[in-house]
N, C-alpha and C positions, 0 to 999 in steps of 0.2 A: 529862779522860779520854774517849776516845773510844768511844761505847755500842757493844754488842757483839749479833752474833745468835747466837743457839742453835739447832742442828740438832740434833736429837734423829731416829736412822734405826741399827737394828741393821744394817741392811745396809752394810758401811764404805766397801765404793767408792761406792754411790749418796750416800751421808751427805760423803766428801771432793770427790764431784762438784758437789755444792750449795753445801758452802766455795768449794770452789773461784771460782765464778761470781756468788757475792758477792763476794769477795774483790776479781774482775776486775769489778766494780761500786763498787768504795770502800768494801765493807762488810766492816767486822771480824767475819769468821763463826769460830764454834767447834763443833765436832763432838763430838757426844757419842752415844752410843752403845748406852746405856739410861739412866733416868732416876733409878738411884742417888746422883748429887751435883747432880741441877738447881736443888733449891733452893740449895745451895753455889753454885754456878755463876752461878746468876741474880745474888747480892748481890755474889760476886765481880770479874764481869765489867761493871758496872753493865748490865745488860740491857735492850735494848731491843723484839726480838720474838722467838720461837721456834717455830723451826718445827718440826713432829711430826708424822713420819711413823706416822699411827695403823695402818698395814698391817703394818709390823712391830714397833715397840713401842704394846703395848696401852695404854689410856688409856680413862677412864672417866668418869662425870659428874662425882663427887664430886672427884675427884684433879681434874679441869680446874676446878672452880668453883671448891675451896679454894685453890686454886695463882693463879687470877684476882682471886681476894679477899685475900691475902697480896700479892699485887705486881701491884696496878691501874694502873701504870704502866709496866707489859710487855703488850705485842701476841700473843696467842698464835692460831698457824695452824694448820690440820691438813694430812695430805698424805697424798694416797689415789687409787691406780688404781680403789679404785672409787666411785659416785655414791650414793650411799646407805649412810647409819650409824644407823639408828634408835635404837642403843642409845645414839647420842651425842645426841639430840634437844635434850633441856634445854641442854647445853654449848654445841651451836653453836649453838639461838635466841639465848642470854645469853651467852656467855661467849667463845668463838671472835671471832675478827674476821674470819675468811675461812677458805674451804675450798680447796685450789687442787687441783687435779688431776695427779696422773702421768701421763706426763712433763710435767714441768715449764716452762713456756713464760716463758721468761727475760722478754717483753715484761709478761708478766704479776705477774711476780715482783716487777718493779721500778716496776711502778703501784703495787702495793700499799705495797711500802717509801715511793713518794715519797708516796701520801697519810700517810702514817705523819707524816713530814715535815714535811707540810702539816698536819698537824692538830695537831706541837705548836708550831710557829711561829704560831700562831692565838692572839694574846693571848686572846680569848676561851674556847679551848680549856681547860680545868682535869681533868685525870683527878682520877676517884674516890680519895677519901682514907678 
């Protein structure tokens, strides 16, 4: 089965715009909208990163660490017009794998996927169990 991303963006045309452009990248993206069935979601679609838009659905330390510790073998990003989240400090030192910025720079988008890639094709590579 082919692994899946999660876009998590209350906004639904920015959140189908970001489908969309993975989609026209090879990637199986799915839209979601708030984060009422992510965990459903995550186990459902075997998940591979998620991105979350923290401007419009809220997100916190606890919710990003326990959700990192639950499924250590999903990549989770955040996604924010703006450069600074203090309240999120602990999540992105430890837990985040990247922060990208609004608007979205598709060059940017797709380094990070392909290191994704690159890091589980790395026999040496082992996520946390």
């Amino acid at each position: 089965m082919k692994k899946s991303i999660l876009v998590i963006d209350a906004d639904k045309d920015q959140c189908r715009g970001l489908c969309e452009l993975l989609e026209k990248g090879q990637f199986n993206a799915m839209p979601l909208f708030s984060t009422d069935t992510l965990e459903k979601s995550i186990k459902e679609t075997v998940c591979q990163a998620i991105f979350w838009d923290i401007d419009t659905v809220p997100a916190d330390n606890r919710t990003i660490r326990d959700l990192t510790l639950k499924f250590p073998g999903v990549y989770f990003f955040c996604l924010s017009s703006h450069r600074f989240h203090p309240e999120l400090k602990d999540a992105i030192c430890y837990h985040i794998y990247a922060c990208i910025n609004r608007p979205v720079d598709p060059d940017e988008l797709f380094y990070w996927l392909r290191s994704i890639e690159e890091n589980e094709a790395d026999p040496k590579y082992q996520p946390e169990a």
